[in-house]
TORKOL-4160 file (C-alpha; in steps of 0.2 Angstrom, whole numbers, padded with zeros to 4 digits, m for minus):
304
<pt num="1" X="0223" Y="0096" Z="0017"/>
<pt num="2" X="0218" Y="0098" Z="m0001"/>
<pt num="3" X="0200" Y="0102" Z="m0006"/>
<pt num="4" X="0198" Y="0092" Z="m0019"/>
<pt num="5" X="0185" Y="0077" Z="m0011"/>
<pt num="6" X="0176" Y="0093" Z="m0006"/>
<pt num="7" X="0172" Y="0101" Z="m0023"/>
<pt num="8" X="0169" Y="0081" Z="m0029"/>
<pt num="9" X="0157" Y="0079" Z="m0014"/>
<pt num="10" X="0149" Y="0096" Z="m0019"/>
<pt num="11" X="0147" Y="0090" Z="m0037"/>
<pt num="12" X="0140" Y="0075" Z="m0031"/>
<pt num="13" X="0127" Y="0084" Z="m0020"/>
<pt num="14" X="0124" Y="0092" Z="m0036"/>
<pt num="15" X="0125" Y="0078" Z="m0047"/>
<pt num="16" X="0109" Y="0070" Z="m0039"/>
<pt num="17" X="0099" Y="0086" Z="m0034"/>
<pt num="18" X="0099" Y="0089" Z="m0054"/>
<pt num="19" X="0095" Y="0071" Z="m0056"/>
<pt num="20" X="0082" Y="0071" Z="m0045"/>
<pt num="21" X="0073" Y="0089" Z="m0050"/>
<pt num="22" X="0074" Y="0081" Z="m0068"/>
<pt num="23" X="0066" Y="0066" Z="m0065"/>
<pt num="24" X="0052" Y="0074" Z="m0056"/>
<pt num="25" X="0047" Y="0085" Z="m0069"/>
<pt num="26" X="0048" Y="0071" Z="m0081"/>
<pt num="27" X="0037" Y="0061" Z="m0071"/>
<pt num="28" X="0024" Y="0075" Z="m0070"/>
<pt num="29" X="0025" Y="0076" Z="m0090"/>
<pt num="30" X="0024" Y="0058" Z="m0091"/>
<pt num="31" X="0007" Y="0057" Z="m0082"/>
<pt num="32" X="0000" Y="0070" Z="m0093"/>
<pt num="33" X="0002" Y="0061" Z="m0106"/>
<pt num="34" X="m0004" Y="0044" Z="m0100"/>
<pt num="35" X="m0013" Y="0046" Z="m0082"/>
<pt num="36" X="m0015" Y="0027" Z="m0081"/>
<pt num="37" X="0002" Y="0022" Z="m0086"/>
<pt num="38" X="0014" Y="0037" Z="m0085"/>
<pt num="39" X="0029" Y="0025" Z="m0088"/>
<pt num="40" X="0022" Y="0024" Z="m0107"/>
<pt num="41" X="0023" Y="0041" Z="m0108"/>
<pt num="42" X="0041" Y="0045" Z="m0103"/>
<pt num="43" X="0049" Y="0042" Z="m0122"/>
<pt num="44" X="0036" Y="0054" Z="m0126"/>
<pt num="45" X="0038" Y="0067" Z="m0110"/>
<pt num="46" X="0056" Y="0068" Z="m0113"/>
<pt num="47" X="0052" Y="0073" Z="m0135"/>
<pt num="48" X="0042" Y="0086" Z="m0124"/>
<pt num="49" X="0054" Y="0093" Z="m0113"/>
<pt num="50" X="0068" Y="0094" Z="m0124"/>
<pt num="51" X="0058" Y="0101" Z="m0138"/>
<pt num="52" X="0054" Y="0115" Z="m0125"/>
<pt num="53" X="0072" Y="0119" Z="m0119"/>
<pt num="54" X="0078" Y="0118" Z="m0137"/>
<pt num="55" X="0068" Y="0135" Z="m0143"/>
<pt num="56" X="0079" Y="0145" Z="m0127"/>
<pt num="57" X="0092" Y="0155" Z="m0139"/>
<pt num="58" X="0106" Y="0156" Z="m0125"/>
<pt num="59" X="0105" Y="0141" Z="m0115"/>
<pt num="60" X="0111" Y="0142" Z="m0097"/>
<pt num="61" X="0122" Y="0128" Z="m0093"/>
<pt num="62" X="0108" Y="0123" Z="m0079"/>
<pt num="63" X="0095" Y="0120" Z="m0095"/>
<pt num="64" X="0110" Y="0110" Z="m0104"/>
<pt num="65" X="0112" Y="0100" Z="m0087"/>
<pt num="66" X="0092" Y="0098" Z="m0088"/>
<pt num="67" X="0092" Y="0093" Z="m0106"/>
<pt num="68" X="0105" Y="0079" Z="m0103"/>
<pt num="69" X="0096" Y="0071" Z="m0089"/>
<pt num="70" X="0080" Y="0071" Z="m0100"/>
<pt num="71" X="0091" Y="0062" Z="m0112"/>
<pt num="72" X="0097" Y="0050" Z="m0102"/>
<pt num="73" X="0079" Y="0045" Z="m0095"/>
<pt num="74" X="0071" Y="0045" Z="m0111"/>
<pt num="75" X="0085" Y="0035" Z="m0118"/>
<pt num="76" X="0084" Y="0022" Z="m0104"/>
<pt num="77" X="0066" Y="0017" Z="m0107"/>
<pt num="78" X="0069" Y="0016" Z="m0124"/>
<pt num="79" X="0086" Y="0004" Z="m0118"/>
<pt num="80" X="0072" Y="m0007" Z="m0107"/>
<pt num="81" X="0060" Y="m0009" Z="m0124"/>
<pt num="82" X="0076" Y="m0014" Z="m0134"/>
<pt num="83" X="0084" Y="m0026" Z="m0120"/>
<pt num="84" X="0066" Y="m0034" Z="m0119"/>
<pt num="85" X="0064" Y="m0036" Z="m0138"/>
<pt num="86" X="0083" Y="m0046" Z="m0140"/>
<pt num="87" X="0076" Y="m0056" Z="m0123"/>
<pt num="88" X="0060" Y="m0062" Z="m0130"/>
<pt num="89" X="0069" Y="m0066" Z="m0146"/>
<pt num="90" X="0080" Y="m0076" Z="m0140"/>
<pt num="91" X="0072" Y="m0083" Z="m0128"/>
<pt num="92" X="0062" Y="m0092" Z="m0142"/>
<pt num="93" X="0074" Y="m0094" Z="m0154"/>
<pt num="94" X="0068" Y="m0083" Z="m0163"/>
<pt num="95" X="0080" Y="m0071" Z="m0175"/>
<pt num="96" X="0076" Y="m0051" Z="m0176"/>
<pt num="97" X="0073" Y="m0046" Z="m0193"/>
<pt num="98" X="0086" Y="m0036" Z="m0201"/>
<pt num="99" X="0075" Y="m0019" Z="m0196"/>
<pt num="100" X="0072" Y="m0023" Z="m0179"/>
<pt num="101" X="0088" Y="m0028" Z="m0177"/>
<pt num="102" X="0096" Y="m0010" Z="m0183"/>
<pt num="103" X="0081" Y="m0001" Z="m0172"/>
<pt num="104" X="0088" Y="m0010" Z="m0159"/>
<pt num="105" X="0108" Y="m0006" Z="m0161"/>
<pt num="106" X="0101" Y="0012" Z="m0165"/>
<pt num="107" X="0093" Y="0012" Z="m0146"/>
<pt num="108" X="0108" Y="0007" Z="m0140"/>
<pt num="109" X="0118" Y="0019" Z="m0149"/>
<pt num="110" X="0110" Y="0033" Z="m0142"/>
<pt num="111" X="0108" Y="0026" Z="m0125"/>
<pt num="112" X="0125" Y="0025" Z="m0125"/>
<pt num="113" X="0128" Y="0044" Z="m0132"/>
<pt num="114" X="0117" Y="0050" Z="m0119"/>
<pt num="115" X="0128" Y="0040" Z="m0105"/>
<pt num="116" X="0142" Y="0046" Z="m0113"/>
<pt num="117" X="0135" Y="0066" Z="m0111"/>
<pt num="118" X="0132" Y="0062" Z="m0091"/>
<pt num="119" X="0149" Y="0054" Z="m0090"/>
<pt num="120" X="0157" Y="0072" Z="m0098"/>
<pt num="121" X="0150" Y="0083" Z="m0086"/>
<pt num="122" X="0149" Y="0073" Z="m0070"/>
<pt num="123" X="0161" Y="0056" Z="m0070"/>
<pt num="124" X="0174" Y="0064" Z="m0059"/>
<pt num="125" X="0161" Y="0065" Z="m0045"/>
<pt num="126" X="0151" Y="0048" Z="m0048"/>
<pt num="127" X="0154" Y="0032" Z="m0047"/>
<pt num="128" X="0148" Y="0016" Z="m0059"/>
<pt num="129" X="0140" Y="0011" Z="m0043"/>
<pt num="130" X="0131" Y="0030" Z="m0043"/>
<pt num="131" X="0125" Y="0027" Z="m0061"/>
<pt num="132" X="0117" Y="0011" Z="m0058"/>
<pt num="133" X="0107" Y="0019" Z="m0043"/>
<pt num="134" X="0101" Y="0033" Z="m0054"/>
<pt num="135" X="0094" Y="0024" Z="m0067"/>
<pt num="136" X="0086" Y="0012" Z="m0057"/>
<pt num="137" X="0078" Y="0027" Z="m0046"/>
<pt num="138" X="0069" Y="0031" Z="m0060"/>
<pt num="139" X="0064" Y="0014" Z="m0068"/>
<pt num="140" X="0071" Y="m0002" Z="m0056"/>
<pt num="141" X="0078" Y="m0014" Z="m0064"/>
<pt num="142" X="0090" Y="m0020" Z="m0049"/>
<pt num="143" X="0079" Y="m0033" Z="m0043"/>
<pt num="144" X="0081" Y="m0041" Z="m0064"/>
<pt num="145" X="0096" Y="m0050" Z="m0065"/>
<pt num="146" X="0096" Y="m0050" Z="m0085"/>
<pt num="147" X="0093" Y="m0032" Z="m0086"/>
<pt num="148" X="0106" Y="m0025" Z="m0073"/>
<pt num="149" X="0119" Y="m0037" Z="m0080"/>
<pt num="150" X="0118" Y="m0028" Z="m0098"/>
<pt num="151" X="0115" Y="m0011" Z="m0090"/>
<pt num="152" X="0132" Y="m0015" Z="m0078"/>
<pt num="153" X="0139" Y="m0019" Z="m0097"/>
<pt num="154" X="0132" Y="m0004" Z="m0105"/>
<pt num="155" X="0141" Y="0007" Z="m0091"/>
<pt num="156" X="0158" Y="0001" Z="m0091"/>
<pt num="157" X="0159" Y="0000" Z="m0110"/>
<pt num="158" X="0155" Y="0018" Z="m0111"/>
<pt num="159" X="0165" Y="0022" Z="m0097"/>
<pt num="160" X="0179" Y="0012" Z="m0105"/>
<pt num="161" X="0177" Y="0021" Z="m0122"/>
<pt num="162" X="0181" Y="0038" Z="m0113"/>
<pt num="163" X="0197" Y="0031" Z="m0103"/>
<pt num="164" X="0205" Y="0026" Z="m0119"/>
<pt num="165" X="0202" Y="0042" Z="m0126"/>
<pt num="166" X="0211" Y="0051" Z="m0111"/>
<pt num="167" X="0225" Y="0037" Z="m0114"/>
<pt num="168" X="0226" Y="0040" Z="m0134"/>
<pt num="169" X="0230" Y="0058" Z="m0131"/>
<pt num="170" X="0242" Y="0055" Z="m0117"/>
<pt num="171" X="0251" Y="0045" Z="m0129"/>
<pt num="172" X="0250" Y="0060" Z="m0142"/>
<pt num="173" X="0239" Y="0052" Z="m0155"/>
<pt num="174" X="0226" Y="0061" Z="m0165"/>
<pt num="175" X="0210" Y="0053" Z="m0160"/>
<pt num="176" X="0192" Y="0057" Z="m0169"/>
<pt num="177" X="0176" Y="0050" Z="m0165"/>
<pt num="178" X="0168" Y="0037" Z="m0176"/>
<pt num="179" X="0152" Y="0046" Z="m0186"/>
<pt num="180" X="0136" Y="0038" Z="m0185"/>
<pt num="181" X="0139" Y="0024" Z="m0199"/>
<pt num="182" X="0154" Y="0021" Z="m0193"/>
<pt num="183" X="0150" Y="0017" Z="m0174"/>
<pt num="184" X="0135" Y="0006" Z="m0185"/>
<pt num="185" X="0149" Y="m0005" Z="m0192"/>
<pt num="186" X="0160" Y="m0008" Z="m0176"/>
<pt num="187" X="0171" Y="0009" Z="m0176"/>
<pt num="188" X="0175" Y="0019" Z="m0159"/>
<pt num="189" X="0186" Y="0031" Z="m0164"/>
<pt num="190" X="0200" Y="0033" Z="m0177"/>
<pt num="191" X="0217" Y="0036" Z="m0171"/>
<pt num="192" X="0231" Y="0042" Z="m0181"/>
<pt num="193" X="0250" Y="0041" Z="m0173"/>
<pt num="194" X="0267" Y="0051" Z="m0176"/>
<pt num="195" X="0269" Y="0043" Z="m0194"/>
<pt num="196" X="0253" Y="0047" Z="m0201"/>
<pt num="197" X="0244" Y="0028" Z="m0198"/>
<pt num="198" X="0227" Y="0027" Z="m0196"/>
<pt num="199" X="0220" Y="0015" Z="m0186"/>
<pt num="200" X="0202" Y="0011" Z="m0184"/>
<pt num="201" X="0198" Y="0006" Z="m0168"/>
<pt num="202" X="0183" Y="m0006" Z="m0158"/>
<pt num="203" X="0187" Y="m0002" Z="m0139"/>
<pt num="204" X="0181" Y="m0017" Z="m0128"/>
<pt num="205" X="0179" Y="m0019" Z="m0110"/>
<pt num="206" X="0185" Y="m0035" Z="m0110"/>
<pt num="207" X="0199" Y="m0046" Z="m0120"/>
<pt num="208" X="0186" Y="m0063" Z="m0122"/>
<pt num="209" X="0176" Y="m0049" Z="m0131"/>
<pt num="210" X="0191" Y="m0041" Z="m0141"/>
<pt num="211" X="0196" Y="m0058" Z="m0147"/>
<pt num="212" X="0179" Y="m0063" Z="m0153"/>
<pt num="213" X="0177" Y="m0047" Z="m0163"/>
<pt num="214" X="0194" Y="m0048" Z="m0169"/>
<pt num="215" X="0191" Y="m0067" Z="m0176"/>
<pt num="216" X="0176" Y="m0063" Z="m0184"/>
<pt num="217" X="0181" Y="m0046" Z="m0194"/>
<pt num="218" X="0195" Y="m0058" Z="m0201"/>
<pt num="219" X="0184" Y="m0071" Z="m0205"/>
<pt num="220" X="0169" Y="m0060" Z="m0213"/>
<pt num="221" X="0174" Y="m0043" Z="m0215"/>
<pt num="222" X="0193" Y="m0039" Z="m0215"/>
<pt num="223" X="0191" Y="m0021" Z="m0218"/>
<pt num="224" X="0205" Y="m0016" Z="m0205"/>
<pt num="225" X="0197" Y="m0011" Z="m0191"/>
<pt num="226" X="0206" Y="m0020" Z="m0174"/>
<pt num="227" X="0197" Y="m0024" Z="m0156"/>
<pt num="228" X="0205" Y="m0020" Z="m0142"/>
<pt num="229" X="0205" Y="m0021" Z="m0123"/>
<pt num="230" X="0215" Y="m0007" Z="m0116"/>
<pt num="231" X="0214" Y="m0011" Z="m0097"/>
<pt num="232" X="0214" Y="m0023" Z="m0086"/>
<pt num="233" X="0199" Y="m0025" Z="m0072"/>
<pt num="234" X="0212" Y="m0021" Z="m0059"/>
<pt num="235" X="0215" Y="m0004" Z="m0069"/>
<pt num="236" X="0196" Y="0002" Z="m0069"/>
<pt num="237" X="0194" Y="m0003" Z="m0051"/>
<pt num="238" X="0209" Y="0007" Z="m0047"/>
<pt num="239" X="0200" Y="0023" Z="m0053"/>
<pt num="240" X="0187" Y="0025" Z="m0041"/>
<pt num="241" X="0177" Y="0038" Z="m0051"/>
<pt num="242" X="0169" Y="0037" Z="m0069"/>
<pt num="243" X="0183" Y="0047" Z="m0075"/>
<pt num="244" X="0196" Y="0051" Z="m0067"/>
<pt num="245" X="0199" Y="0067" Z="m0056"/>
<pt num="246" X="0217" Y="0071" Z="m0061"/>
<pt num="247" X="0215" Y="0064" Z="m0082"/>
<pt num="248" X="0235" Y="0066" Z="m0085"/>
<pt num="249" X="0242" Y="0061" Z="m0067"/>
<pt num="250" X="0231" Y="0047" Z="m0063"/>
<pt num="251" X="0230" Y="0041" Z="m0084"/>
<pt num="252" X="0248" Y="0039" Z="m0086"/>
<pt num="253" X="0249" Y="0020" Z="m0079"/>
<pt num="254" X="0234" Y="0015" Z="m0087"/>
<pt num="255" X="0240" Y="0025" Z="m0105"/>
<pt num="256" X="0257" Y="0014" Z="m0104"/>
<pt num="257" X="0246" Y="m0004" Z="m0100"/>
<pt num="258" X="0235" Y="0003" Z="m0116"/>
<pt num="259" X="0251" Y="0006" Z="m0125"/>
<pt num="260" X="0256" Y="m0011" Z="m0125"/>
<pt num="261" X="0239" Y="m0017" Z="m0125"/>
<pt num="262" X="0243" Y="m0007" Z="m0144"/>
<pt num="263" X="0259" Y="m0016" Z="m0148"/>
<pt num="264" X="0252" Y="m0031" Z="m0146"/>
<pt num="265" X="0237" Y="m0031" Z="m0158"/>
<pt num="266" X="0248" Y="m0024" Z="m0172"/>
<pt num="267" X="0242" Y="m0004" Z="m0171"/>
<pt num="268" X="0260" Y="0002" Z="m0168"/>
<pt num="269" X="0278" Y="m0004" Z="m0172"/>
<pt num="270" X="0290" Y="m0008" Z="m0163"/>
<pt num="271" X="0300" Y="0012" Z="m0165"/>
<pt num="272" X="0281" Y="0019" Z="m0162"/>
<pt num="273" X="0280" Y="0009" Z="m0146"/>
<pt num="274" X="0295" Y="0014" Z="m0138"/>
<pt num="275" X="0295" Y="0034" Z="m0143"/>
<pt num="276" X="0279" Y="0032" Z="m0131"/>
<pt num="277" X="0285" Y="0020" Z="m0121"/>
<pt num="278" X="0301" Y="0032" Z="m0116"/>
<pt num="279" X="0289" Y="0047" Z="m0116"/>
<pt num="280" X="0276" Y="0040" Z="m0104"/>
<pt num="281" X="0292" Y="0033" Z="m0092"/>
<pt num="282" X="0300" Y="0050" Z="m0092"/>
<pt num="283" X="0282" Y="0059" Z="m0088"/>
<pt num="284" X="0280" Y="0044" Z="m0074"/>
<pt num="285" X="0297" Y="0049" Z="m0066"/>
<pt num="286" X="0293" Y="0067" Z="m0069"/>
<pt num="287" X="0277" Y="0065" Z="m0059"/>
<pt num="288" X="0283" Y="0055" Z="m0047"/>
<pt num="289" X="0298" Y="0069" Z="m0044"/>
<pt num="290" X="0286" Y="0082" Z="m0041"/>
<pt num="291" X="0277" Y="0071" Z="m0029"/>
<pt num="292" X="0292" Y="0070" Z="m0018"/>
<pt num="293" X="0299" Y="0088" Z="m0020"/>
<pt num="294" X="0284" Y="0096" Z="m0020"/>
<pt num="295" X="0296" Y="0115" Z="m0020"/>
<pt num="296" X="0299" Y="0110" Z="m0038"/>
<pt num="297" X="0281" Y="0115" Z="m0043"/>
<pt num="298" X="0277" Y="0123" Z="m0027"/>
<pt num="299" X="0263" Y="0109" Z="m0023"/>
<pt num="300" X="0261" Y="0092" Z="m0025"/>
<pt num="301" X="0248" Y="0083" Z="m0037"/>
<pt num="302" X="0235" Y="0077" Z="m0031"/>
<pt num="303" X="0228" Y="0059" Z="m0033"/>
<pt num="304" X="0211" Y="0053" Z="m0028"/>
């Protein structure tokens, strides 16, 4: 029997005893801050706390774990302001201003970073499902239709974002990180293939989503950079986790659906597709091979 839904079920126990010893002590600072209405106080609480941990010269990886959870939480009530702001403003047809509407993506920016962090460290032993019941632990939102519909959104697009990337460097592409002012202007990352192309990138959870970015860069912007939807719903459900336990095994059918997902919107040619294509089939077989003769190896793989 392999042990590998042990040690995920461990680092789920763990997982949620960090959580939980975080938000506790965040709650305490909070109150001392504002007795009447702690919840004001969080944004504030979490400055605190991280201030505090920062000045430790060799940071255990227990303090990083800590520092990340108070990330995430002061993050998150920041996320519920900025969510509230768009509401209101729309809901009175009203537009933001240019600086509240940069505040605004800015919040969401680092929300997502601080998802993003969580997802790293823990998304082989957590579920979407687990993240949704964390944050709304700490400040509900479950019972708010509007509010758990763009956190739902929020948390797959991040999750999303980090699938590509394990699909990108299956598929042997150079793949760096959009900088701050690039993210601010649509960018996710910027992949470079065998030939030397570099392609901007704007990785969406959804294709109604990629098309709609993709006809407005054409229309106002044109700078290059191409929206795209790597997988299929099918494909996310099929990966039960955040991220997945085995990220070559269980990525190499979701990297050839990304592939083509590729071809299609231009970023490789036709010569570029199939070099991938015929390497991604061959590891495929290669896998599956093992799977069947395990003597070859001397186990199998392992597949959650």
């Amino acid at each position: 029997m392999s042990t590998l839904p042990i040690v995920q079920l461990r680092r789920r126990q763990d997982f949620w005893q960090k959580s939980q010893e975080t938000a506790r002590e965040l709650r305490r600072e909070a109150h001392t801050i504002d007795p009447e209405r702690p919840q004001r106080g969080i944004g504030q609480a979490a400055h605190n706390l991280l201030q505090l941990m920062q000045q430790v010269e060799h940071p255990t990886t227990e303090i990083n774990q800590q520092q990340e959870f108070y990330k995430l939480y002061g993050t998150y009530r920041d996320w519920i302001a900025a969510v509230t702001a768009e509401k209101t403003a729309r809901d009175s047809n009203r537009r933001l201003s240019p600086k509240d509407h940069e505040k605004i993506v800015s919040v969401h920016s680092s929300f997502n970073d601080s998802l993003r962090e969580i997802f790293n460290r823990w998304g082989t032993a957590i579920t979407p499902a687990d993240t949704m019941q964390l944050l709304n632990n700490f400040i509900p939102i479950a019972d708010k239709p509007h509010y758990r519909k763009k956190m739902e959104t929020s948390i797959k697009g991040v999750r999303t974002e980090l699938l590509a990337e394990l699909a990108l460097e299956n598929m042997g592409f150079k793949v760096v990180r959009a900088t701050t002012e690039q993210d601010k202007r649509g960018i996710d990352y910027l992949i470079t293939d065998s030939q030397g192309k570099q392609t901007a990138v704007d990785i969406k959870s959804s294709r109604f989503k990629a098309n709609k970015t993709n006809d407005r860069n054409a229309k106002y912007y044109n700078d290059g950079t191409i929206a795209i939807c790597p997988f299929s719903p099918e494909t996310l459900e099929s990966i039960h986790t955040v991220l997945p336990a085995d990220p070559y095994g269980q990525m190499l059918g979701p990297s050839k659906e990304m592939l083509k997902n590729l071809s299609d919107s231009g970023v490789v040619d036709n010569d570029e597709y199939d070099r991938i294509k015929d390497k991604l089939e061959e590891q495929i077989a290669d896998m599956h091979e093992r799977n069947s003769n395990p003597t070859r190896t001397g186990k199998k793989l392992t597949h959650v």
